[in-house]
PATOR-681232 format. One record per residue (C-alpha): residue number from 1; residue in three letters; y, x, z. Coordinates in steps of 0.05 Angstrom, whole numbers, always signed. Layout:
<kegus>
+------+------+--------+--------+--------+
| resi | resn |      Y |      X |      Z |
+------+------+--------+--------+--------+
|  NUM |  Ala |      Y |      X |      Z |
...
+------+------+--------+--------+--------+
</kegus>
This chain:
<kegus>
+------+------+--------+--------+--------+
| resi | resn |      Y |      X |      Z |
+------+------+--------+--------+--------+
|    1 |  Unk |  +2270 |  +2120 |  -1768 |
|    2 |  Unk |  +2241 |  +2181 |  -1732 |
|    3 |  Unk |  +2198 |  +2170 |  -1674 |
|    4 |  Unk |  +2220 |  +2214 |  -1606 |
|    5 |  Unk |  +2153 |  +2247 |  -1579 |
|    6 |  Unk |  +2140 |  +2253 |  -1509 |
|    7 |  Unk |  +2189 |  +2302 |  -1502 |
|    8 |  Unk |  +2254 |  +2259 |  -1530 |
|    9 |  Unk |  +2261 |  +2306 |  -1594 |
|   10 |  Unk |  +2253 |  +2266 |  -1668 |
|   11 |  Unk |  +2205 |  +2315 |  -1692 |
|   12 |  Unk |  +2120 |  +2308 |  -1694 |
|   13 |  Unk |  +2091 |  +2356 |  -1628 |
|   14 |  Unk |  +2059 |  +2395 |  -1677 |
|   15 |  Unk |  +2122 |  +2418 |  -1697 |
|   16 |  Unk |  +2163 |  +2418 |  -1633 |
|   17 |  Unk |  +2169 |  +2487 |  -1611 |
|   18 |  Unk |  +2178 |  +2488 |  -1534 |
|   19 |  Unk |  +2186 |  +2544 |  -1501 |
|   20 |  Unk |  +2158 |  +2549 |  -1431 |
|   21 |  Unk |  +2187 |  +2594 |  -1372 |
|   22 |  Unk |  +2123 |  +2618 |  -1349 |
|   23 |  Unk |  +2132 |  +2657 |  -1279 |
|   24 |  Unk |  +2052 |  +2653 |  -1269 |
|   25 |  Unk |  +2045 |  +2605 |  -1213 |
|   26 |  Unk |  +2012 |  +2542 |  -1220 |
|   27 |  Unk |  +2073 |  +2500 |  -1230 |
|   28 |  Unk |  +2103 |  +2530 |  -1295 |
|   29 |  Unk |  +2024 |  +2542 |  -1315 |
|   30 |  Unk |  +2013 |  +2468 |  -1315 |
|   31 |  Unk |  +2075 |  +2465 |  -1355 |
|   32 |  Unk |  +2044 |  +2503 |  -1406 |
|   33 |  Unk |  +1988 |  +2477 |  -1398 |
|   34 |  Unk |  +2007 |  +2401 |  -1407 |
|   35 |  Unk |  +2053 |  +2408 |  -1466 |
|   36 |  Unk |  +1998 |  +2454 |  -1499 |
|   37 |  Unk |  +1946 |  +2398 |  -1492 |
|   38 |  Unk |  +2000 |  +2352 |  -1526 |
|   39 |  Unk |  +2000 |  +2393 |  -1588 |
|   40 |  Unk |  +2068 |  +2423 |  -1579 |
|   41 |  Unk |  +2075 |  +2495 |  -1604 |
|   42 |  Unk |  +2081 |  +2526 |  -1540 |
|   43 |  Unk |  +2116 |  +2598 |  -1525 |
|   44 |  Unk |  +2113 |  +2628 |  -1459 |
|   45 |  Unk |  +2170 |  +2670 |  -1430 |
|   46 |  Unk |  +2164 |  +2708 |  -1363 |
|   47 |  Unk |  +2221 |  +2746 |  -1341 |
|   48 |  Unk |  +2225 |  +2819 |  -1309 |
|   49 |  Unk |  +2278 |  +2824 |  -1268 |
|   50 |  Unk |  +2267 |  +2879 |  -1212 |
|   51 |  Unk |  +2225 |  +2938 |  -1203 |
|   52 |  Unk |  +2165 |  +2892 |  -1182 |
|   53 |  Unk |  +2128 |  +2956 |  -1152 |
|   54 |  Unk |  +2137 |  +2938 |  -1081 |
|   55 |  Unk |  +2127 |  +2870 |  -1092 |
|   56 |  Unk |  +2060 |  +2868 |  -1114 |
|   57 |  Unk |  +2040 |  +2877 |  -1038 |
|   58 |  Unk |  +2077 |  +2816 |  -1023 |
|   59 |  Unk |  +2027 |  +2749 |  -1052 |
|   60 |  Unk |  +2092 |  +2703 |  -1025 |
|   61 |  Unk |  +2137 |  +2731 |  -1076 |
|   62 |  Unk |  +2151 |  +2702 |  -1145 |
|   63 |  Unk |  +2168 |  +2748 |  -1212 |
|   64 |  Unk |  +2120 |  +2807 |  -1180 |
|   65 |  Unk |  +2086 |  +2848 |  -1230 |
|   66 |  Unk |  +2020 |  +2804 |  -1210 |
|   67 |  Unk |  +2048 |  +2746 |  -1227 |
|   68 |  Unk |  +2079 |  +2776 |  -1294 |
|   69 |  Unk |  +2005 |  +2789 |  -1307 |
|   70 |  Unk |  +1975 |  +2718 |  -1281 |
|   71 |  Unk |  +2029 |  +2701 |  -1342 |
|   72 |  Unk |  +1996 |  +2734 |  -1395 |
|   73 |  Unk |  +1926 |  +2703 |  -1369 |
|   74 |  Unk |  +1944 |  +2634 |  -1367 |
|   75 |  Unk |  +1974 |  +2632 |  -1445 |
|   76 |  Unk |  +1923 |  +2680 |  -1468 |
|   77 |  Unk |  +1874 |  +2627 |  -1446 |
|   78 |  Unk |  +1921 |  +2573 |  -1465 |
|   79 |  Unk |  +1916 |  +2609 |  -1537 |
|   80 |  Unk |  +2003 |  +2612 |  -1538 |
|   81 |  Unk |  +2044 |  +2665 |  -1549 |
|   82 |  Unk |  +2073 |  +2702 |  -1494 |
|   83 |  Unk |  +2133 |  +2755 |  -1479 |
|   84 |  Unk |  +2162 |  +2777 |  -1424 |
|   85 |  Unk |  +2237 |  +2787 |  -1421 |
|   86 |  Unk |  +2268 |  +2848 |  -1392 |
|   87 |  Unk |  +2333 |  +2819 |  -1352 |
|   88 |  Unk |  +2334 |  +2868 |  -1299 |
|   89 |  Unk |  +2404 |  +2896 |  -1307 |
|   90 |  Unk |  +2432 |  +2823 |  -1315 |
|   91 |  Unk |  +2398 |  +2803 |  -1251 |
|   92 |  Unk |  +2415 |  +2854 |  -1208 |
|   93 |  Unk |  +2491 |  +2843 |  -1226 |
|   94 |  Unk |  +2491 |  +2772 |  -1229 |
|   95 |  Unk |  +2439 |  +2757 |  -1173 |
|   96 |  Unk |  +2427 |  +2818 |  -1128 |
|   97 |  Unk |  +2498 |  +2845 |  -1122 |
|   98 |  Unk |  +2526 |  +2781 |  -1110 |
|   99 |  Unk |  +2478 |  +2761 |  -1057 |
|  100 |  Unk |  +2507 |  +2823 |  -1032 |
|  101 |  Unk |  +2570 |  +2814 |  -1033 |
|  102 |  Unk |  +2566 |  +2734 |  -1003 |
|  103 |  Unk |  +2539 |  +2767 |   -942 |
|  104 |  Unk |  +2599 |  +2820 |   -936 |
|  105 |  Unk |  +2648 |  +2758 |   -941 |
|  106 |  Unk |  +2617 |  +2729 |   -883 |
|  107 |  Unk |  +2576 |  +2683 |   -929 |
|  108 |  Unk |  +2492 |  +2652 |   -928 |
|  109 |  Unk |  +2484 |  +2654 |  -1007 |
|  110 |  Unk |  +2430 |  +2622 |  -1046 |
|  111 |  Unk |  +2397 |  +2673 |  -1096 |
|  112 |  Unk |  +2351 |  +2618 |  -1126 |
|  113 |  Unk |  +2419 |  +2578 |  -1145 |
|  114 |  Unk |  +2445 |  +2648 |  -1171 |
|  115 |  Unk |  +2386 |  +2653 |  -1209 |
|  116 |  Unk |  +2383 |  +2589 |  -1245 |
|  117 |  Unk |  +2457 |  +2592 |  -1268 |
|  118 |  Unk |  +2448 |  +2655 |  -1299 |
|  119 |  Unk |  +2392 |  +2690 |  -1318 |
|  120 |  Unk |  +2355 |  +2629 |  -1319 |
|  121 |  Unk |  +2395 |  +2572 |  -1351 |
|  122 |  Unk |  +2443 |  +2616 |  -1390 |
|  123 |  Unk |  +2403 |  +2674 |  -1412 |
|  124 |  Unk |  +2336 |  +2651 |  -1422 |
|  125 |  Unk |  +2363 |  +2585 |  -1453 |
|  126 |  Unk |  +2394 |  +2628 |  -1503 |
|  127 |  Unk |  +2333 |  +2671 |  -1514 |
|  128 |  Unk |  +2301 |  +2604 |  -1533 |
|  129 |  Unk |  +2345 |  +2581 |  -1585 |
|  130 |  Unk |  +2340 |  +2653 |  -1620 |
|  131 |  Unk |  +2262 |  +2641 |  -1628 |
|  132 |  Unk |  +2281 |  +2572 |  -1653 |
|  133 |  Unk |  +2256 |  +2528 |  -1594 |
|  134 |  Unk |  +2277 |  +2461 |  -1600 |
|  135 |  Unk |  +2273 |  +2459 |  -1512 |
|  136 |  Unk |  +2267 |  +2505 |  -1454 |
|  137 |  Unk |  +2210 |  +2471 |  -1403 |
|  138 |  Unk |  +2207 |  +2486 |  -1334 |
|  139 |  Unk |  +2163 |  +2470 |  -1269 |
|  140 |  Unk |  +2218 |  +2454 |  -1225 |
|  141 |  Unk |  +2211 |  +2392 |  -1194 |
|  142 |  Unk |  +2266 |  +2348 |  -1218 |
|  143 |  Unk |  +2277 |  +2287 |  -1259 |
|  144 |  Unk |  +2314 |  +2289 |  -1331 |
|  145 |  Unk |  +2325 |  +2216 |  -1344 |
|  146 |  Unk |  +2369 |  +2192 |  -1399 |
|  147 |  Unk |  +2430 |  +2146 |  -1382 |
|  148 |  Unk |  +2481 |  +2110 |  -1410 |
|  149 |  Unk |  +2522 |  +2174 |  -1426 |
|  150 |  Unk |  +2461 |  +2212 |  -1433 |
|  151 |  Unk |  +2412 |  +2254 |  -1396 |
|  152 |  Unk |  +2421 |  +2260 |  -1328 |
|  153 |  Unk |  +2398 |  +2306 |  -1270 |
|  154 |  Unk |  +2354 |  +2259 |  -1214 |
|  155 |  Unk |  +2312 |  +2282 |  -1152 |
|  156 |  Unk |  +2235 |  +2294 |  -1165 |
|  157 |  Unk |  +2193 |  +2231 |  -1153 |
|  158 |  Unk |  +2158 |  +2282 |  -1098 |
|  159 |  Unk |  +2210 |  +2283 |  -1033 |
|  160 |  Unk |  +2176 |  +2343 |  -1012 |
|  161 |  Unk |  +2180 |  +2384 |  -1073 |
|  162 |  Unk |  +2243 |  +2365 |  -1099 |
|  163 |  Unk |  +2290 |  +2422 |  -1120 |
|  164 |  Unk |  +2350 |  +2388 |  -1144 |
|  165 |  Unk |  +2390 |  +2415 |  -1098 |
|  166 |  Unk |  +2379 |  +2487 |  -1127 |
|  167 |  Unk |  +2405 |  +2455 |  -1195 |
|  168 |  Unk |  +2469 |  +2428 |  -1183 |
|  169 |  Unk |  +2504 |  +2483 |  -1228 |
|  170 |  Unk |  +2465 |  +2464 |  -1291 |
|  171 |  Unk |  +2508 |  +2448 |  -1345 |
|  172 |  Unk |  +2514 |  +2392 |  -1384 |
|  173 |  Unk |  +2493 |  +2429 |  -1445 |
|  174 |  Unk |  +2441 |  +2461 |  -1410 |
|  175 |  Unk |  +2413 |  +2393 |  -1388 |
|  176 |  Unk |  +2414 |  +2367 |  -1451 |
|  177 |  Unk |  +2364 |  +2429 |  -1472 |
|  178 |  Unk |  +2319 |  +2440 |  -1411 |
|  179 |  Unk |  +2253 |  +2395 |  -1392 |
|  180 |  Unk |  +2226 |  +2380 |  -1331 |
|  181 |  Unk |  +2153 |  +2359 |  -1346 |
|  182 |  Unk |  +2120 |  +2356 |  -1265 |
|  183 |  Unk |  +2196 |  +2317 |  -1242 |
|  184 |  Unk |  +2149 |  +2250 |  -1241 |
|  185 |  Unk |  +2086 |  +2283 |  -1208 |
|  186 |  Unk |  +2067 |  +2288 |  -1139 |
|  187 |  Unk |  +2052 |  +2363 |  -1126 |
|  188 |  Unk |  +1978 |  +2356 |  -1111 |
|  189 |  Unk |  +1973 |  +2315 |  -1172 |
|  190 |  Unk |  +1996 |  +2378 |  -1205 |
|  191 |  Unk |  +1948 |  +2431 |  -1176 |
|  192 |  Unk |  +1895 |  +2369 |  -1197 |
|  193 |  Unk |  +1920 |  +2380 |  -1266 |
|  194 |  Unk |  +1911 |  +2459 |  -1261 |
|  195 |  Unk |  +1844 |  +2447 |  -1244 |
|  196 |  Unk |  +1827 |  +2403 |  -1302 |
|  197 |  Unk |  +1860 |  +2455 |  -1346 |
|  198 |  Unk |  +1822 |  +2514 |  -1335 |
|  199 |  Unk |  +1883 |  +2545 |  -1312 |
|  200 |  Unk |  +1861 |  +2611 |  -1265 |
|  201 |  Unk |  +1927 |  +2600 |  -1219 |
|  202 |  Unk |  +1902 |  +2534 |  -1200 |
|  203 |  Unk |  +1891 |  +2552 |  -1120 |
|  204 |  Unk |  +1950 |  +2606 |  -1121 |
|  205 |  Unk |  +1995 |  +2598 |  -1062 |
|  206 |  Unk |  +2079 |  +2574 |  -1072 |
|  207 |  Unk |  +2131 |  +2623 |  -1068 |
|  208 |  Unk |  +2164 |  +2617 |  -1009 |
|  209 |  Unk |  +2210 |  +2688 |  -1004 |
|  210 |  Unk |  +2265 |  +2711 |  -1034 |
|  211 |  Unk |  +2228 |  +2743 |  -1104 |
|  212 |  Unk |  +2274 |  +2814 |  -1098 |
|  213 |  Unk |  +2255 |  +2812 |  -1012 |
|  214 |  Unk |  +2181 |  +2814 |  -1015 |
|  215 |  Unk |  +2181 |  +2854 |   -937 |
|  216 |  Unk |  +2225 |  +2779 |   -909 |
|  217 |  Unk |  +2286 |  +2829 |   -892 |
|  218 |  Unk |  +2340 |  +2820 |   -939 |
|  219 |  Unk |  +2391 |  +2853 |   -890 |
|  220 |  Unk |  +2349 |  +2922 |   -920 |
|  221 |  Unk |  +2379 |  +2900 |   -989 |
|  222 |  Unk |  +2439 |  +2885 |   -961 |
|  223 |  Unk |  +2456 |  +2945 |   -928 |
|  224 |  Unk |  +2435 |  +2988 |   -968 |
|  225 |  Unk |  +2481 |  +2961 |  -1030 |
|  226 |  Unk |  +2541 |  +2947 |   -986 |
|  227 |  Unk |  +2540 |  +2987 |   -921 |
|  228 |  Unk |  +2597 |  +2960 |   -904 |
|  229 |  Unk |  +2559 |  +2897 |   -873 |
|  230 |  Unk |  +2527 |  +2943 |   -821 |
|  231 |  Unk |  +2591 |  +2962 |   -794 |
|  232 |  Unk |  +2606 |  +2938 |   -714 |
|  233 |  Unk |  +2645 |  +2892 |   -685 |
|  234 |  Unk |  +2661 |  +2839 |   -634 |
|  235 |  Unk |  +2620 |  +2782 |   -613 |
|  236 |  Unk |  +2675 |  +2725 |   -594 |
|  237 |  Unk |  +2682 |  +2668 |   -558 |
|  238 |  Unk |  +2724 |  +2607 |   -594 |
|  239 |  Unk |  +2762 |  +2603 |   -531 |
|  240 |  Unk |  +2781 |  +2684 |   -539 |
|  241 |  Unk |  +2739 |  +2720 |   -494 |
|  242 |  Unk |  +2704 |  +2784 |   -525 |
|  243 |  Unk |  +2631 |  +2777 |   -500 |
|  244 |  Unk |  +2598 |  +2833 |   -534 |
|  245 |  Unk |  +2588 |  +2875 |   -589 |
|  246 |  Unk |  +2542 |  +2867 |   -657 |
|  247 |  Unk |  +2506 |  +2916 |   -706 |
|  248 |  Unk |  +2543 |  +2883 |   -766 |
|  249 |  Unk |  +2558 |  +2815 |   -797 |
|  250 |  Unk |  +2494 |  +2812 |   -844 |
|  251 |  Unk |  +2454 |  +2809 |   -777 |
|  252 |  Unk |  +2491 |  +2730 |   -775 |
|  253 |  Unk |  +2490 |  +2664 |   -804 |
|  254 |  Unk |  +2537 |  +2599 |   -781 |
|  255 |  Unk |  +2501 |  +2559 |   -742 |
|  256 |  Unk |  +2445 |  +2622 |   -712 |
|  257 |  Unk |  +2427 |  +2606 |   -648 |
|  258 |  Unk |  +2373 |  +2664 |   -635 |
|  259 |  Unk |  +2385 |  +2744 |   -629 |
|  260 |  Unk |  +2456 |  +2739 |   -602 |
|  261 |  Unk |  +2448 |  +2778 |   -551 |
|  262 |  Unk |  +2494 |  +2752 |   -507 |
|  263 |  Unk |  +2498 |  +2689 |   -459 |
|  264 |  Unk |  +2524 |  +2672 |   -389 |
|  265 |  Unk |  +2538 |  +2607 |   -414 |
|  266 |  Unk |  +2524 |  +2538 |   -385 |
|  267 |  Unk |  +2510 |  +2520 |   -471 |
|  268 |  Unk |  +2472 |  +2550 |   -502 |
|  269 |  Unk |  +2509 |  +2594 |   -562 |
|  270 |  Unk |  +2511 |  +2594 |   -633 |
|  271 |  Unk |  +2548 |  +2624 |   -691 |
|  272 |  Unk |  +2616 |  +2588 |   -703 |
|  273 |  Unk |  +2640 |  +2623 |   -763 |
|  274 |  Unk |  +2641 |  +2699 |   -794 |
|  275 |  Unk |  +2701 |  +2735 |   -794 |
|  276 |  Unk |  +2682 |  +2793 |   -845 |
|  277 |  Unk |  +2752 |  +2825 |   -847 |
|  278 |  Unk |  +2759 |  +2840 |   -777 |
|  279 |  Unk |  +2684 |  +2843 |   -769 |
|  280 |  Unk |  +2682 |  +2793 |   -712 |
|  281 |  Unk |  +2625 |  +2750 |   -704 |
|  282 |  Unk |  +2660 |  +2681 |   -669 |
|  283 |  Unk |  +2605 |  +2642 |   -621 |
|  284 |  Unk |  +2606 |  +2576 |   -582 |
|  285 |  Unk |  +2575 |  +2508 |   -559 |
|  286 |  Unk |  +2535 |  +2465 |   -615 |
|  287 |  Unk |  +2607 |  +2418 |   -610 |
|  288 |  Unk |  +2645 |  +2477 |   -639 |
|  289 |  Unk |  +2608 |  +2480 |   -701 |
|  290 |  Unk |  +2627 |  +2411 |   -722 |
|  291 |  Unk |  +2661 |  +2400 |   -790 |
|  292 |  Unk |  +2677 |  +2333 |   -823 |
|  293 |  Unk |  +2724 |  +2371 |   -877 |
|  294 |  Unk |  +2714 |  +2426 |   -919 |
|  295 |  Unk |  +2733 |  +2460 |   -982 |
|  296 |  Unk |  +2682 |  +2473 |  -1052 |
|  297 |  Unk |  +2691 |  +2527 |  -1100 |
|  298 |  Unk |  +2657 |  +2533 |  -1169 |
|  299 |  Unk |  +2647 |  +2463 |  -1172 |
|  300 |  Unk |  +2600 |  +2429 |  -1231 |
|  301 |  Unk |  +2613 |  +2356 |  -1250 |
|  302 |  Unk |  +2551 |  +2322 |  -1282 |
|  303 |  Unk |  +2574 |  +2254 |  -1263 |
|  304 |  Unk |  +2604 |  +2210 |  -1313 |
|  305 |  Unk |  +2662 |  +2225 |  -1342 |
|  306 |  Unk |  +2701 |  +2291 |  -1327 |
|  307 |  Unk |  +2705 |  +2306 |  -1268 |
|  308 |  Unk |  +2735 |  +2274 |  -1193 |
|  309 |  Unk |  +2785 |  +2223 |  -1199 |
|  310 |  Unk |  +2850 |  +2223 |  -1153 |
|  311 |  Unk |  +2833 |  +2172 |  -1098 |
|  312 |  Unk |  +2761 |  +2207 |  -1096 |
|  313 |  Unk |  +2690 |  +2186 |  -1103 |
|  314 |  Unk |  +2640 |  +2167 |  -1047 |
|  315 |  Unk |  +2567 |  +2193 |  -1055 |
|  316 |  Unk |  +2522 |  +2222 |  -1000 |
|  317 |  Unk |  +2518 |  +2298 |   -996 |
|  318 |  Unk |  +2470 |  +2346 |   -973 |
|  319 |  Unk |  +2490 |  +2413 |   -945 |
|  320 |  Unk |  +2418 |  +2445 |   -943 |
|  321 |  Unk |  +2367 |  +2443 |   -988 |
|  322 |  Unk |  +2323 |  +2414 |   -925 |
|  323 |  Unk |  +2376 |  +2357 |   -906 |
|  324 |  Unk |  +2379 |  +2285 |   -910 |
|  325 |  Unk |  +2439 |  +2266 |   -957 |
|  326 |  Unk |  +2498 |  +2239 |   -910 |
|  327 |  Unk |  +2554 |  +2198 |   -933 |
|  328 |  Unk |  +2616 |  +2234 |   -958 |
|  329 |  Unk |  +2684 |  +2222 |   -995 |
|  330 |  Unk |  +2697 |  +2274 |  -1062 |
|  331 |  Unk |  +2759 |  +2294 |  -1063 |
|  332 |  Unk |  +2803 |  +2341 |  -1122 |
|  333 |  Unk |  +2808 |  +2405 |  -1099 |
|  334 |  Unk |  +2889 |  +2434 |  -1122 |
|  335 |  Unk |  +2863 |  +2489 |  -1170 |
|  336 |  Unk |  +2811 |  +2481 |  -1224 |
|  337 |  Unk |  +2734 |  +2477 |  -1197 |
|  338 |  Unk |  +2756 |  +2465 |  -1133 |
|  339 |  Unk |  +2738 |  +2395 |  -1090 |
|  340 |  Unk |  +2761 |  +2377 |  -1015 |
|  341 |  Unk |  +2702 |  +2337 |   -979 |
|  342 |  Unk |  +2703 |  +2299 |   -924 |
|  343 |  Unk |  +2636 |  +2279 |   -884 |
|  344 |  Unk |  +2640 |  +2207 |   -854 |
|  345 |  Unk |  +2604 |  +2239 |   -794 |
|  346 |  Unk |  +2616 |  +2310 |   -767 |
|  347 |  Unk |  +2564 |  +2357 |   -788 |
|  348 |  Unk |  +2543 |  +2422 |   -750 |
|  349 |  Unk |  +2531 |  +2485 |   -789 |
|  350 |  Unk |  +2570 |  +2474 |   -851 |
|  351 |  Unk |  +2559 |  +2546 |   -871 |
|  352 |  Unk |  +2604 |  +2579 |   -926 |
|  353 |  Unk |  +2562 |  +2604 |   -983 |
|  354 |  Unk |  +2512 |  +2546 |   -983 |
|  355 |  Unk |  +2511 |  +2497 |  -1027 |
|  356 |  Unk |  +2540 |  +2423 |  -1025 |
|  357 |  Unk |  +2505 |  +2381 |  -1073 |
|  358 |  Unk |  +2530 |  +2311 |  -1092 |
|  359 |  Unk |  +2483 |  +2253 |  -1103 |
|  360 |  Unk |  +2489 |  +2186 |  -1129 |
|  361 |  Unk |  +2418 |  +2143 |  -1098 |
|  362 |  Unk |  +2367 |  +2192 |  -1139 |
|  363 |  Unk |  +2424 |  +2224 |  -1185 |
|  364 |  Unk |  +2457 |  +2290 |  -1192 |
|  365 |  Unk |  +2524 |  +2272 |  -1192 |
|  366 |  Unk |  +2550 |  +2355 |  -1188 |
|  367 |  Unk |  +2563 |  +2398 |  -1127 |
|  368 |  Unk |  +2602 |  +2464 |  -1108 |
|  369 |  Unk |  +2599 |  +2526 |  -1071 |
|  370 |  Unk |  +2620 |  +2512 |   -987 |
|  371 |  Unk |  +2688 |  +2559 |   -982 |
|  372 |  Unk |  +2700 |  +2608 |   -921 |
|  373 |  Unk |  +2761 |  +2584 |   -895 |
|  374 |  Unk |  +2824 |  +2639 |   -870 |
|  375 |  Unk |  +2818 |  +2648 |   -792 |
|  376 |  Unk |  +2882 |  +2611 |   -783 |
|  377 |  Unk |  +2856 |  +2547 |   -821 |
|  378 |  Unk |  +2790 |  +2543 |   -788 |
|  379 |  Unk |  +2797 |  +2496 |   -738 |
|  380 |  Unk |  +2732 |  +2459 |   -707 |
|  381 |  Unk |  +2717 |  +2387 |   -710 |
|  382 |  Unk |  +2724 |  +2376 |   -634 |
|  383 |  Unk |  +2787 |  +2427 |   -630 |
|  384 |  Unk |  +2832 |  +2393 |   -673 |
|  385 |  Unk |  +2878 |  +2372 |   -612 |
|  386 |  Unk |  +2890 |  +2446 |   -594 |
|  387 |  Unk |  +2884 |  +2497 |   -642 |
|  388 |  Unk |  +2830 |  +2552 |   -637 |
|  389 |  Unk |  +2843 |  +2598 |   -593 |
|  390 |  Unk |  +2803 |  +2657 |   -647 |
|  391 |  Unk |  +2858 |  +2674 |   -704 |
+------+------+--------+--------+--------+
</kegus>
């Protein structure tokens, strides 16, 4: 019988070809750098996939030209083989334009999640198997453990640093391919490891923007893609009252608080919900943002068995990458990839485009895309009793 190595594959490291997506910061470094040490035969891919020019100025950005070169640096030193992969006509129609167009339908998309169900996880997996790697590694922080039915998706042993939430789509056969080598690590464990390594990235800061918005305003992407964002309209009340006017609905988010520019008030204001058709940008008190029911598109199952069974599932949900999971029932949506969810407690800011992730204690059970509901359906948490008065 054939001993699994370290990496769950029945094959000697020596002959384990793992290939390692590389976007030259120190997480995916130590990647490279760990399995390297282990005698695997290591190949590091770094993707292009924008005209990096202006984001070389920006050090908070991932996938900049610098960090396409920090890339090449840390294999040449790690003596592996390195390419970079030119995916920037797939990324700007499967990442950039739909970012665009979430915001035009009065959505708050997730480009990271965008990015890791294409490009990343679809195109780059395949990419992998062409050059015969027998896994894809990554340095996100997430746990791959192996379960009853197989592997399974579970939140990094680091609370602060876990990025399962920005993994929900990954497919089952996707799972079964990818690696998460630093899911067990504590972050500064990591950089420790860098360190010890040689590798030159060792001190280099996170990403923290959006990789294609190195200049922080994606409403200049926005706008200048799909104009039609920019266009004006009315600032509403939920109870009717027109109370000003905006500079377009890619200026808002549900749940926005600051830069409304208008008040009066006794509460303070926030973003209710978007209306992109009419262009009307519907305000009111914290209360009126309350939801305790919802609807998911584009829903992935990674649970056990197929999918959500009739009378439901309870598991604790989070709505935002930031948020404490909060109990919730799973219910089947009436088309394919669709799911109904209902929050025990009512939840303020439940924004359409965001993610809703479901979890199981540590485990990934699946999640789905938060809906925009018609006008007419939207009805408030704490206006259930009379309709609202915005259709």
């Amino acid at each position: 019988m054939t001993t699994l190595n370290t990496l769950g594959i029945a094959k000697p490291a020596n002959k384990t070809r793992v290939v390692v997506a590389m976007s030259g910061g120190v997480d995916s470094s130590v990647t490279a750098g760990i399995l390297a040490r282990e005698g695997y035969d290591v190949v590091g891919f770094t993707m292009q996939l924008y005209d990096h020019g202006a984001a070389v100025k920006s050090a908070k950005s991932c996938c900049a030209g610098q960090d396409i070169y920090d890339a090449k640096r840390v294999a040449d030193a790690l003596n592996i083989p390195h390419y970079v992969l030119d995916y920037e006509a797939t990324f700007q129609k499967d990442v950039i334009e739909k970012f665009a167009d979430s915001y035009v339908a009065g959505e708050t998309p997730i480009p990271c999640v965008l990015c890791n169900q294409t490009v990343k996880f679809r195109d780059l997996v395949k990419a992998a198997r062409d050059i015969g790697g027998d896994c894809l590694a990554t340095g996100h922080y997430v746990q791959r453990i192996i379960g009853a039915h197989g592997p399974e998706l579970h939140r990094a042993v680091d609370p602060a640093r876990d990025q399962s939430y920005f993994l929900f789509a990954t497919t089952r056969a996707q799972l079964d391919y990818l690696r998460f080598p630093l899911g067990g690590m504590m972050k500064p464990e990591a950089r420790s490891l860098a360190k010890q390594l040689n590798i030159a990235v060792a001190d280099k800061p996170d990403s923290q923007d959006i990789c294609f918005v190195p200049t922080g305003r994606y409403t200049d992407i926005v706008t200048k893609l799909r104009p039609e964002a920019a266009q004006p309209g009315e600032i509403v009340h939920v109870d009717g009252r027109v109370m000003g006017l905006h500079k377009g609905v890619v200026n808002y988010t549900v749940g926005q608080r600051r830069g409304l520019g208008v008040g009066g008030e006794a509460d303070p204001l926030y973003v209710v919900r978007i209306d992109p058709t009419t262009a009307r940008v519907i305000v009111g008190a914290k209360a009126d943002m309350l939801r305790d029911a919802f609807k998911l598109t584009g829903v992935n199952w990674l649970g056990a068995g197929e999918g959500i069974a009739p009378e439901g599932i309870r598991a604790n949900v989070k709505l935002r990458s930031t948020q404490p999971p909060i109990a919730a029932t799973i219910l089947p949506g009436d088309v394919p990839g669709a799911a109904n969810v209902v929050l025990d407690e009512p939840e303020a800011a439940v924004t359409p485009g965001q993610a809703c992730v479901f979890y199981d204690g540590e485990r990934v059970l699946g999640g789905g895309w938060i809906a925009r509901e018609d006008a007419k359906a939207f009805v408030p948490h704490n206006m259930r009793k009379e309709k609202a008065a915005v259709t």
